[in-house]
C-alpha positions in Angstrom: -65.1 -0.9 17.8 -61.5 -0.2 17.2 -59.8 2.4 19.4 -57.6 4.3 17.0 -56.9 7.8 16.2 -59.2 9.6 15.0 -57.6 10.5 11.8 -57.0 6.8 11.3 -60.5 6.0 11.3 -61.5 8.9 9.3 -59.3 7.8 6.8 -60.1 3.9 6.7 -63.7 4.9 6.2 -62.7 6.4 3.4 -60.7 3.6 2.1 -63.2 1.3 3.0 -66.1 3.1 1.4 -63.6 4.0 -2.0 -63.2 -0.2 -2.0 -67.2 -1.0 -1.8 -67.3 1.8 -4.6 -65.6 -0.8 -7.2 -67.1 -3.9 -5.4 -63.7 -4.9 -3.5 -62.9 -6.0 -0.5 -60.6 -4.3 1.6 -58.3 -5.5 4.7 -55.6 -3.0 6.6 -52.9 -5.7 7.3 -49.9 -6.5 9.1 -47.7 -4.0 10.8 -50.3 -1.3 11.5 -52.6 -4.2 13.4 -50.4 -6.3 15.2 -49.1 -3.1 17.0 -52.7 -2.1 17.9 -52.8 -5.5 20.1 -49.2 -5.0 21.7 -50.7 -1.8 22.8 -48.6 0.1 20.6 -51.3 2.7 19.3 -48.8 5.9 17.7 -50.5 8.5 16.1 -47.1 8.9 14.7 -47.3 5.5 12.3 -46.0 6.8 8.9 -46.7 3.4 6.7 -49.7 1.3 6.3 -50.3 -1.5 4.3 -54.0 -2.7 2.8 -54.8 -5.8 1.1 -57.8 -5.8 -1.3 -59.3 -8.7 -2.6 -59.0 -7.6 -6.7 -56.4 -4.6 -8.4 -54.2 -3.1 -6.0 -53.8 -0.5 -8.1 -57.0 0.3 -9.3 -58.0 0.6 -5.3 -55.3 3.4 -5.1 -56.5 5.4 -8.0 -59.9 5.5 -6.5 -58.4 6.5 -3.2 -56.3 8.8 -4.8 -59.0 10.7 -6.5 -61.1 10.6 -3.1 -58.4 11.9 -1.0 -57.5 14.7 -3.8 -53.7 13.7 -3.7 -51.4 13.1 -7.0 -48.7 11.7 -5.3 -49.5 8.0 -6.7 -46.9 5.5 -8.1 -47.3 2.2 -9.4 -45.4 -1.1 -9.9 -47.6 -2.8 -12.1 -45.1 -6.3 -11.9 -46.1 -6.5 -8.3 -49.6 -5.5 -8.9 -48.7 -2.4 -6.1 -49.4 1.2 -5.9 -48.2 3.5 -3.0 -50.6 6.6 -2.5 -48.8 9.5 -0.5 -51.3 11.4 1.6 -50.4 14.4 3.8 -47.6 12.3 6.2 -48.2 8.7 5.4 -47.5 6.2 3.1 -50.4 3.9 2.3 -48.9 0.5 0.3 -52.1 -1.2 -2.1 -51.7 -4.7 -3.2 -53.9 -7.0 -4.5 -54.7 -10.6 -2.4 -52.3 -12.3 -4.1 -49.9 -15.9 -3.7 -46.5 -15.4 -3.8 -43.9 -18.5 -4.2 -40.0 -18.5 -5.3 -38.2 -20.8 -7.6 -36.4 -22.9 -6.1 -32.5 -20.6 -7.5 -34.1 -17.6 -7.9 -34.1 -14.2 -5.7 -37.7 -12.7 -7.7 -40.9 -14.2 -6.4 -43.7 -15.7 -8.7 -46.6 -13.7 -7.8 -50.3 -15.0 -9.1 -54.0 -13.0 -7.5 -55.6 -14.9 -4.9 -58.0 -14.6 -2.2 -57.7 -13.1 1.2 -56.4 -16.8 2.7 -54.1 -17.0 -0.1 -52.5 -13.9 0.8 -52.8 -14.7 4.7 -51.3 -18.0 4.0 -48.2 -16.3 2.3 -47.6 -14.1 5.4 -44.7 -14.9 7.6 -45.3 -14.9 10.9 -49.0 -15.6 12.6 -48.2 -11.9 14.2 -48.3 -10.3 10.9 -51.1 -12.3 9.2 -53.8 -10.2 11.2 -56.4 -7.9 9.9 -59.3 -5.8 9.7 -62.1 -5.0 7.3 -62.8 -1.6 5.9 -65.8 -2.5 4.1 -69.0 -0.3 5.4 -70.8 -3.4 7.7 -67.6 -5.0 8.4 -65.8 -2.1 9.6 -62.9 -3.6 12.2 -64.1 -6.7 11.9 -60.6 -8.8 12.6 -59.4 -11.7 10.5 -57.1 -14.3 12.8 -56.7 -17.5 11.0 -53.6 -18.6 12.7 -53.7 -17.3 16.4 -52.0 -14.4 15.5 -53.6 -12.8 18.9 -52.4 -15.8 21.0 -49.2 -15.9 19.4 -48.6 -12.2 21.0 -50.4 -12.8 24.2 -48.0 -15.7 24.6 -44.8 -13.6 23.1 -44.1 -16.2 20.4 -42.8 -15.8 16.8 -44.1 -19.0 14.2 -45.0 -19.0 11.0 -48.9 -19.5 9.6 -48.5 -23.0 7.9 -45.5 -25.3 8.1 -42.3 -23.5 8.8 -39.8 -24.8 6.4 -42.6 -24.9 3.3 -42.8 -21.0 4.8 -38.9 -20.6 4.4 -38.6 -22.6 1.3 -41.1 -19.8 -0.6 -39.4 -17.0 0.8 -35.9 -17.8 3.0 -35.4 -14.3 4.5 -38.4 -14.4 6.3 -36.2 -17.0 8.5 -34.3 -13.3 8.9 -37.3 -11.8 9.7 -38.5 -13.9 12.6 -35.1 -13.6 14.6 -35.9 -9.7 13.7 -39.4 -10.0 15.3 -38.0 -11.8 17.7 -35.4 -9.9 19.1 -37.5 -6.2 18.8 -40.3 -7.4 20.1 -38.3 -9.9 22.9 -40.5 -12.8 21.6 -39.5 -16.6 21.4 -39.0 -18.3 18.8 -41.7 -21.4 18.3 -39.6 -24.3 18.8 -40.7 -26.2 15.5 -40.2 -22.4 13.4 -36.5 -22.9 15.0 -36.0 -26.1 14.1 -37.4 -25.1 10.4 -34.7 -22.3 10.3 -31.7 -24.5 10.9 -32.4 -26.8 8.0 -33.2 -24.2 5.9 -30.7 -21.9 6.7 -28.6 -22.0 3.7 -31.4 -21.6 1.3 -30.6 -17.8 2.5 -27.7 -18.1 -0.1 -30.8 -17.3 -2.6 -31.3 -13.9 -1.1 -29.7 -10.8 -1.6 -27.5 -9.1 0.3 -29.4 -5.8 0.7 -32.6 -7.4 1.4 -30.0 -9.3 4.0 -28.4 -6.8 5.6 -31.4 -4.6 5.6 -32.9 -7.0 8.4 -29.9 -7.2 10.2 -29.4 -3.4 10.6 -33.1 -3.5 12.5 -31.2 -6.4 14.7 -28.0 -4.4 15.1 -30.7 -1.4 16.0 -32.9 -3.7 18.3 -33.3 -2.4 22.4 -31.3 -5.8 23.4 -29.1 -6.7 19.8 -27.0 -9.3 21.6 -30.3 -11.3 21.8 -31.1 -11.3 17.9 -27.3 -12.4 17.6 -27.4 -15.3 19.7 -30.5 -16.5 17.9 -28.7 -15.6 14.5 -25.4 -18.0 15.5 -28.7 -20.4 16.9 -30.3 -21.1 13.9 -27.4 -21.0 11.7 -28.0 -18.3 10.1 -25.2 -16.1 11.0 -22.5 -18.2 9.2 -24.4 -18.1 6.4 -23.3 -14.1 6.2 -21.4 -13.1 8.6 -18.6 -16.3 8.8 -16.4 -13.6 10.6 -18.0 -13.1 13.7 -18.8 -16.5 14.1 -14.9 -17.7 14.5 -14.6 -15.5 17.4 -16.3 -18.2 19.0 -14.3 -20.4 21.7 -12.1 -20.4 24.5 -8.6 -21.7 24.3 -6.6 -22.8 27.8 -2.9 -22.8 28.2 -0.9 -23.3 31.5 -4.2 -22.8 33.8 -4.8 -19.3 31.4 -8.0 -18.8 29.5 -9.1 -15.6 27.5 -12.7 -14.5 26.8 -14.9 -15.5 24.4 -14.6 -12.6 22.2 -18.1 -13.7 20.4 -20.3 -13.3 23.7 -18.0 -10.5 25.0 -18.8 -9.1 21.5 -22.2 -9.1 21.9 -21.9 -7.4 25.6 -20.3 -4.3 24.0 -22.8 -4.2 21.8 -25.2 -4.2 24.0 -23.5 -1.8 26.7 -23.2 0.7 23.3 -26.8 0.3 22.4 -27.6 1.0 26.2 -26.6 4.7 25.5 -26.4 5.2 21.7 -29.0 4.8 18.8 -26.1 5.2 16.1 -26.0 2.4 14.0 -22.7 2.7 12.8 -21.0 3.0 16.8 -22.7 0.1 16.6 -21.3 -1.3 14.3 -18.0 -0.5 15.3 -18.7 -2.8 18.6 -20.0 -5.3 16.1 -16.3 -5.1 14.6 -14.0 -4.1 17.4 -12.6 -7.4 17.8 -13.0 -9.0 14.9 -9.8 -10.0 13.7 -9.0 -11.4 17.3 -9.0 -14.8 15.8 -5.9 -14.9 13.6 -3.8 -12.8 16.0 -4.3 -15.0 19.3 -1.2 -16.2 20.3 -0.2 -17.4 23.7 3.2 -16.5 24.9 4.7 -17.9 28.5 5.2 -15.6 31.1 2.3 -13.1 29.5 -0.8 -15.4 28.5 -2.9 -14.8 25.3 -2.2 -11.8 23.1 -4.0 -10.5 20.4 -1.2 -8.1 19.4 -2.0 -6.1 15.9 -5.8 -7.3 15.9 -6.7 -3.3 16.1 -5.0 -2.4 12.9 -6.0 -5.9 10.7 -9.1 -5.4 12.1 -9.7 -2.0 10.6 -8.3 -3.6 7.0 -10.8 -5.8 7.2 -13.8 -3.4 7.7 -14.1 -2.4 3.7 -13.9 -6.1 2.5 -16.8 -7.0 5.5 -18.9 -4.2 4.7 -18.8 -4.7 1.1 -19.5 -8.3 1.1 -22.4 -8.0 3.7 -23.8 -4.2 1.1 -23.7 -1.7 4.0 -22.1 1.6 2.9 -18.4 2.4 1.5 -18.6 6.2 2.3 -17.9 8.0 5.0 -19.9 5.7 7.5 -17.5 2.8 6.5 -14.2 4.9 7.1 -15.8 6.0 10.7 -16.2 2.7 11.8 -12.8 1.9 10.3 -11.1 4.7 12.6 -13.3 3.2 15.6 -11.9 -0.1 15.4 -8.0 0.9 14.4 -8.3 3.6 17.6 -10.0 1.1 20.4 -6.7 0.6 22.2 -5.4 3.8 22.2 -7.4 5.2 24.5 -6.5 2.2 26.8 -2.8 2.6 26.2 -3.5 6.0 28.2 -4.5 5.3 31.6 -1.0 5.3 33.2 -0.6 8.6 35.9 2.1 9.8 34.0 0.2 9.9 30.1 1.9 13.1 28.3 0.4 15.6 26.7 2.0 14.6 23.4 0.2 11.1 23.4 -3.3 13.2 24.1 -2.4 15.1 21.3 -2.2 12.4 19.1 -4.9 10.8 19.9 -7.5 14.2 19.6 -5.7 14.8 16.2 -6.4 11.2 14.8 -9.3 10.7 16.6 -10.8 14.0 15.0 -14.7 14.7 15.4 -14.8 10.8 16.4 -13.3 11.3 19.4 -16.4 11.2 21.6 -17.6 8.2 20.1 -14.4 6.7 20.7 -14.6 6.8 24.2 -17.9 5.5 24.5 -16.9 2.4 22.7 -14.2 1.9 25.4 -15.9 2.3 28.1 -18.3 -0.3 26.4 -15.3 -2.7 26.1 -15.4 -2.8 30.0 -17.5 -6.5 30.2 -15.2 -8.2 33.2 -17.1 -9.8 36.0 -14.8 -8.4 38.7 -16.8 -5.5 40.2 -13.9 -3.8 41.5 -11.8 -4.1 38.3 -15.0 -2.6 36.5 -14.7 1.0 38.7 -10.8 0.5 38.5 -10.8 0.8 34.5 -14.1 3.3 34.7 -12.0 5.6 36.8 -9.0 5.5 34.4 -11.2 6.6 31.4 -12.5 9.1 33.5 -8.5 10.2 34.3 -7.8 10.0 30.8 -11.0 12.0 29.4 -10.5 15.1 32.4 -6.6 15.3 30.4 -8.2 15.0 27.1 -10.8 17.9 28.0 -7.1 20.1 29.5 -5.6 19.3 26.5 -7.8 20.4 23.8 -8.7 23.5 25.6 -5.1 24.2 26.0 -3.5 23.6 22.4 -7.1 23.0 19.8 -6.0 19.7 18.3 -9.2 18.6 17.6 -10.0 19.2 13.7 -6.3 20.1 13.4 -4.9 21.7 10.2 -1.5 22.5 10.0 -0.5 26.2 9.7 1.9 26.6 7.4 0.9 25.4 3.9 2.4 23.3 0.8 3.0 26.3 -1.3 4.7 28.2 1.9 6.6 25.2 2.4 7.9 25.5 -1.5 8.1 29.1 -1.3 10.8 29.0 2.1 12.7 26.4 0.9 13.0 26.9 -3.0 11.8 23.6 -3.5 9.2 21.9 -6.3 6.3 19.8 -5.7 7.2 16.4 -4.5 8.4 14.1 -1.3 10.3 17.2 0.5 7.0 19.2 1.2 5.3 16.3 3.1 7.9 15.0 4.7 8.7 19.1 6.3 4.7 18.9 6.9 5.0 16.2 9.1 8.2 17.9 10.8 5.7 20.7 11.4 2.9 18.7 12.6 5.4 16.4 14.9 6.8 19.2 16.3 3.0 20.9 17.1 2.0 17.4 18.4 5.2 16.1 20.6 4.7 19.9 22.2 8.1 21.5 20.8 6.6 24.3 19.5 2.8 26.3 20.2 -0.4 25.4 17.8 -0.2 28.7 15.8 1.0 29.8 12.6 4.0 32.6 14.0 5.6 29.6 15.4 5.5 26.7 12.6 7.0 29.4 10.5 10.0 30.0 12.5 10.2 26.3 13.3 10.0 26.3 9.3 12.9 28.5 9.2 15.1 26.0 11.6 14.4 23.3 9.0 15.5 25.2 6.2 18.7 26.3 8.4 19.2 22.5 9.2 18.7 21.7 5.3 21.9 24.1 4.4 24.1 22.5 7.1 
């Protein structure tokens, strides 16, 4: 017998005894059932998928009725319904085979048996079931060593690999996902399948693309599903960026990192502390325009002078290509990666006031976030360098702290106002009010005058005195 919750079981029976009802087989598939056998048994599962050997739909109408729920949707094209019941989400589809033409992004789908909708599954790991029927109750359905496969921590398709990419090409995405969440290897023929078929991923679209990425980028270890990404070829296929940070150039006796790998060891030093995707991304993206900036100059070594600011250029035309977001996650992770030095540029002894200003101003409610990404840009070998640059961002955030209890930079607005500004100084809407704005907010920043309203209006009344002269 299964060991499930009981709430589980109390609803499969159900499920099960709704399919018999209309003389249907019924399987719960994939996700909910591979967990079980990694000993991963939460009550706190939200989505479920079942298999029934007939309508899809017509199952969930039944259960539907059963379970006295309305929330019911159909998508009669894929022969689907999703039935909502108190907090889950239980998919229905019909057994079916499922195969893409060889330029298009839509599959064909056709009903089949139970082994014709195994055989379409894409990893062994997620072609496991269970009956539901009444009799067969729990009864599990392995046809490909699906419980090996996890006992032996490795990801490879049901049936021949590259026939299993060729129908469906992001499910090559979808092993290196498995893979790297559930710190599984990847079956050396399955591999081998991926790096021939790796541009047939061109068919795919960029949402279902990045969607399986994001899972990577949001994996325990991501550095691992990026290494098997640039493995298997995949990576260029999307993401030609990050793959030209690859390589180490020497010069006089002077090499620099390889800003790929140490790329991948900020990443994984952010994810050590943060689940936010998009500080994660912002490691993802720190460096990536180190490539056309490296230049090596005698006396100094390699520089990467500027790669902060065309790096943060780049972000919108990167995000766009790859469909993640243009709102206000895109703009954070812009200000991430133009700000990643600036906290750097602040470790001397003798860092004013007026540069930690700055940097709380532009820095805003970011600032936090900002630090932890430099501390994650630590990755040098050298132990004692390590604590040296450790101990420098802790200098630089105990001044930070002073400074923003001192003077409230943070969230700054500036106190005196445009229509002030035009009301002092007799002027009209145009280039005069900002440029005095900035006056105000220089002069607030570079410590000349307090952060309060009294003063930037005298300090307003200098400029106008100034403006006469």
């Amino acid at each position: 017998m299964i060991d499930i919750p009981k709430k589980h079981t109390e609803l499969f029976t159900t499920i099960g005894k709704c399919a018999e009802s209309i003389n249907q087989q019924v399987y719960v598939v994939g996700g909910y059932v591979r967990d079980y056998y990694l000993d991963n048994r939460s009550p706190d599962i939200t989505d479920i998928d079942f298999v029934t050997v007939g309508s899809g739909i017509k199952l969930a109408r039944k259960v539907a009725e059963t379970l006295k729920t309305k929330k019911i949707s159909f998508f009669k094209q894929f022969g689907t319904a999703q039935v909502k019941y108190k907090n889950l989400d239980l998919e229905f589809v019909g057994a079916r085979k499922e195969s893409y033409r060889r330029d298009s992004r839509k599959p064909v789908v056709e009903d089949g048996t139970l082994e014709d909708d195994q055989l379409r599954r894409d990893l062994t790991i997620n072609a496991l079931s269970w009956c539901l029927n009444p009799g067969s109750f729990g009864v599990l359905h392995d046809p490909f060593g699906g419980i090996q496969d996890l006992q032996n921590k490795i990801v490879r398709t049901p049936i021949d690999p590259e026939k299993t990419f060729d129908d469906d090409p992001l499910r090559m995405m979808r092993a290196v996902r498995f893979a790297t969440q559930l710190r599984f290897d990847i079956d050396p023929k399955t591999m081998s399948a991926i790096k021939i078929m790796a541009p047939r991923l061109s068919i795919i679209s960029k949402e279902r693309i990045i969607e399986e990425v994001n899972k990577i980028v949001m994996a325990q270890k991501p550095s691992a599903g990026f290494a098997l990404l640039l493995e298997s070829n995949l990576l260029k296929q999307f993401f030609p960026e990050m793959v030209r940070l690859i390589g180490v150039d020497e010069k006089h006796g002077q090499r620099h990192k390889d800003n790929f790998w140490h790329t991948l060891e900020v990443l994984d030093n952010v994810a050590e502390v943060s689940e936010n995707l998009w500080l994660r991304w912002a490691a993802i993206m720190h460096d990536i325009a180190k490539p056309p900036t490296k230049k090596f100059i005698k006396g100094i070594g390699w520089t990467f002078h500027g790669h902060d600011a065309i790096g943060a250029k780049w972000v919108p035309k990167i995000f766009r290509r790859l469909g993640l977001p243009l709102d206000e996650r895109m703009r954070y992770v812009q200000k991430l990666v133009r700000l990643h030095l600036r906290p750097i540029a602040l470790v001397s002894e003798e860092v004013s006031d007026s540069a930690v200003r700055r940097l709380i101003f532009e820095a805003g409610d970011e600032l936090d976030d900002l630090m932890v990404l430099c501390r994650a840009d630590i990755t040098s070998k050298n132990e004692w360098k390590v604590k040296k640059y450790q101990n420098n961002f802790d200098r630089v955030e105990k001044k930070i702290i002073e400074v923003e209890e001192k003077d409230k930079i943070r969230n700054w607005k500036n106190p005196i106002s445009g229509e002030e500004i035009m009301e002092v100084l007799n002027v009209k809407p145009g280039p005069v009010v900002g440029e005095v704005k900035n006056k105000i907010k220089d002069a607030i920043l570079d410590g000349v005058i307090p952060n309060n309203q009294d003063d930037a209006f005298q300090y307003l009344l200098k400029i106008k005195e100034q403006m006469k002269s």
